[in-house]
C-alpha positions as CSV (number, residue, x, y, z in Angstrom):
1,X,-90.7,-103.9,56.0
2,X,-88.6,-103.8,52.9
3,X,-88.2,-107.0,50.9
4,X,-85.3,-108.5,49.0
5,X,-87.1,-108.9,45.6
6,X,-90.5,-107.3,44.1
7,X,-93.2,-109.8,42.6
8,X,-96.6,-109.4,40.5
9,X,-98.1,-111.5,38.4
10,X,-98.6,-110.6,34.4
11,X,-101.4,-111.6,32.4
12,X,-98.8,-111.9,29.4
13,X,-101.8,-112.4,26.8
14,X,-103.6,-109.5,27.5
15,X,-100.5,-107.9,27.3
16,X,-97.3,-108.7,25.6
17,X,-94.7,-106.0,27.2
18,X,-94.1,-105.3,30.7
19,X,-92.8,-102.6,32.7
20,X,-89.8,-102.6,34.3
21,X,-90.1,-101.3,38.3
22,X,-89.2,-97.2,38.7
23,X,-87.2,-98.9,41.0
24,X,-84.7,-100.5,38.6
25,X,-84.0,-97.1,37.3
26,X,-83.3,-95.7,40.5
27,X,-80.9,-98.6,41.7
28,X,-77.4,-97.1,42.5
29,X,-75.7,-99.9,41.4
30,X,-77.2,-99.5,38.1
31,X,-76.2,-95.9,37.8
32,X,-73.5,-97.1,35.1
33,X,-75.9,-99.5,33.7
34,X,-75.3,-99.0,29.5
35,X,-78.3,-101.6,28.9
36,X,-79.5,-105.4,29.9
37,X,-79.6,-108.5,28.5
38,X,-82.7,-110.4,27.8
39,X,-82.4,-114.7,27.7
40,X,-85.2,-116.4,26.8
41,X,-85.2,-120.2,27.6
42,X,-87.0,-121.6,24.6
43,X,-88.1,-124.9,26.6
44,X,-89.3,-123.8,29.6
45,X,-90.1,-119.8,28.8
46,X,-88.7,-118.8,31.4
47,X,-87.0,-115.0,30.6
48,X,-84.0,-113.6,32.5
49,X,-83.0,-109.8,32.1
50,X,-79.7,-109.0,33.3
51,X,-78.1,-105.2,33.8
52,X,-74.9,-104.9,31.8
53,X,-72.2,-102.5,32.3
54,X,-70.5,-102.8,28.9
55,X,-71.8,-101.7,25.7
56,X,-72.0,-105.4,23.4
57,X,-72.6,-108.5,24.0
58,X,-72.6,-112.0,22.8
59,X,-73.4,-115.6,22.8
60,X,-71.6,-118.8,22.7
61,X,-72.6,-122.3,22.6
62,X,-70.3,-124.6,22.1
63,X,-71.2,-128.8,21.6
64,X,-68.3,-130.5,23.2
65,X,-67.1,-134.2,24.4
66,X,-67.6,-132.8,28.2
67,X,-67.4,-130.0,30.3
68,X,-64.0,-130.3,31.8
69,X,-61.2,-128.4,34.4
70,X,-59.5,-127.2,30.7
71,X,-62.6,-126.5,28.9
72,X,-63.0,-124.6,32.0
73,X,-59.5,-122.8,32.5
74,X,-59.6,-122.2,28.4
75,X,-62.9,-119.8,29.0
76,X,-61.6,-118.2,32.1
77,X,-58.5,-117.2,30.1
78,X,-60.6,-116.1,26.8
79,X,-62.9,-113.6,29.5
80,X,-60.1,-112.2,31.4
81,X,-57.5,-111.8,28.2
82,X,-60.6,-110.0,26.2
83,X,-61.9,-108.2,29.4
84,X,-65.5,-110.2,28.9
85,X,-68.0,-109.6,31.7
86,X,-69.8,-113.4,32.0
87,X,-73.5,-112.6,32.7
88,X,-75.2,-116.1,32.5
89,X,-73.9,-119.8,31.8
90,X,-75.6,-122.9,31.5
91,X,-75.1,-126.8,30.5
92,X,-76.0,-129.8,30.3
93,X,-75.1,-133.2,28.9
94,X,-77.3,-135.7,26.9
95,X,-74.9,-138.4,25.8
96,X,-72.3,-139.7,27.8
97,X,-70.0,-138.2,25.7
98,X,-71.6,-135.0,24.0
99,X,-72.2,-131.9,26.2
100,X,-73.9,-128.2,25.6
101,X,-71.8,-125.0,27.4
102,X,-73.5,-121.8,26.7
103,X,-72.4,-118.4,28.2
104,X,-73.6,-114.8,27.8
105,X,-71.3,-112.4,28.1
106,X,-71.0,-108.3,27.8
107,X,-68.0,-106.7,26.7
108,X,-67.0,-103.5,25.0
109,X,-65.5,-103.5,21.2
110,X,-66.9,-106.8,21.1
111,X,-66.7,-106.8,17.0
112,X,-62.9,-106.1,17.5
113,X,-62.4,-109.2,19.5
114,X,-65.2,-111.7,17.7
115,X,-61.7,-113.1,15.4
116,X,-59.4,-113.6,18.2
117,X,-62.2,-115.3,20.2
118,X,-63.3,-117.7,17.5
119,X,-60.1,-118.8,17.3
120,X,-59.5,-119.2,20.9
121,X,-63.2,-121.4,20.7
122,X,-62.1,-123.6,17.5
123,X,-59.1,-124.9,19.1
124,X,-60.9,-126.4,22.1
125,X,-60.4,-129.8,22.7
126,X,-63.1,-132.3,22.3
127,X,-65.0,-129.3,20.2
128,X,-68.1,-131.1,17.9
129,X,-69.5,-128.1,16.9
130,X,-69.7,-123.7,18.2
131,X,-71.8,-120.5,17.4
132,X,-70.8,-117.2,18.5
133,X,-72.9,-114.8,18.0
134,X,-72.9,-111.1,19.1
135,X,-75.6,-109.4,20.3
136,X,-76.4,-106.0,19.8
137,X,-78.9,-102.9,21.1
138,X,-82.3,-103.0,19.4
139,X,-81.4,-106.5,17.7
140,X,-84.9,-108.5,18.3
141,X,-85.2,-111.9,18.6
């Protein structure tokens, strides 16, 4: 019977790469696939490889006084008017008033939009502190 997901386990210190599953390659729905993004979460290790369809990509984290509907409807607007393809978010708040939003995000001509985004980010409300970085093919960690 055929499964949902594929599992094996890695002895990741005998061996620090690991090979994707023919599988992956062969996937219809990847047949526009232009490459995939790789988050590593630096507290738990925990690794998350994501197909994108675009050709860039990019990070940002942005410190804020919390996570909010207009925090909120300010990204939606900033993915949508820039045509970005949100692959993976994630928050959390450690204060009672200081929060961390970080989303990944592909897009194509990212470099052309980095200006118009930044501005778009440093006019948040309730902004402490933000990174935006893009990511690029063959850039390692």
């Amino acid at each position: 019977m055929a499964g949902i997901t594929k599992g094996m386990i890695a002895d990741v210190h005998k061996k620090k790469e690991i090979r994707l599953p023919d599988g992956f390659f062969n996937n219809p729905e990847l047949k526009d696939m232009k490459a995939a993004m790789v988050i590593y979460f630096e507290r738990s290790g925990e690794i998350r490889l994501i197909p994108m369809m675009k050709e860039g990509g990019a990070r940002v984290r942005l410190e804020v006084e919390k996570v909010n509907p207009a925090l909120m409807q300010t990204m939606t607007q900033l993915f949508k008017q820039h045509d970005l393809k949100v692959l993976f978010t994630t928050g959390f708040c450690f204060e009672q008033n200081r929060c961390i939003y970080e989303v990944y995000f592909s897009a194509d001509n990212i470099k052309s939009k980095q200006d118009n985004i930044r501005a778009t980010i440093e006019n948040i409300p309730g902004l402490y502190e933000s990174e935006f970085e893009i990511l690029e093919i063959g850039q390692e960690w």
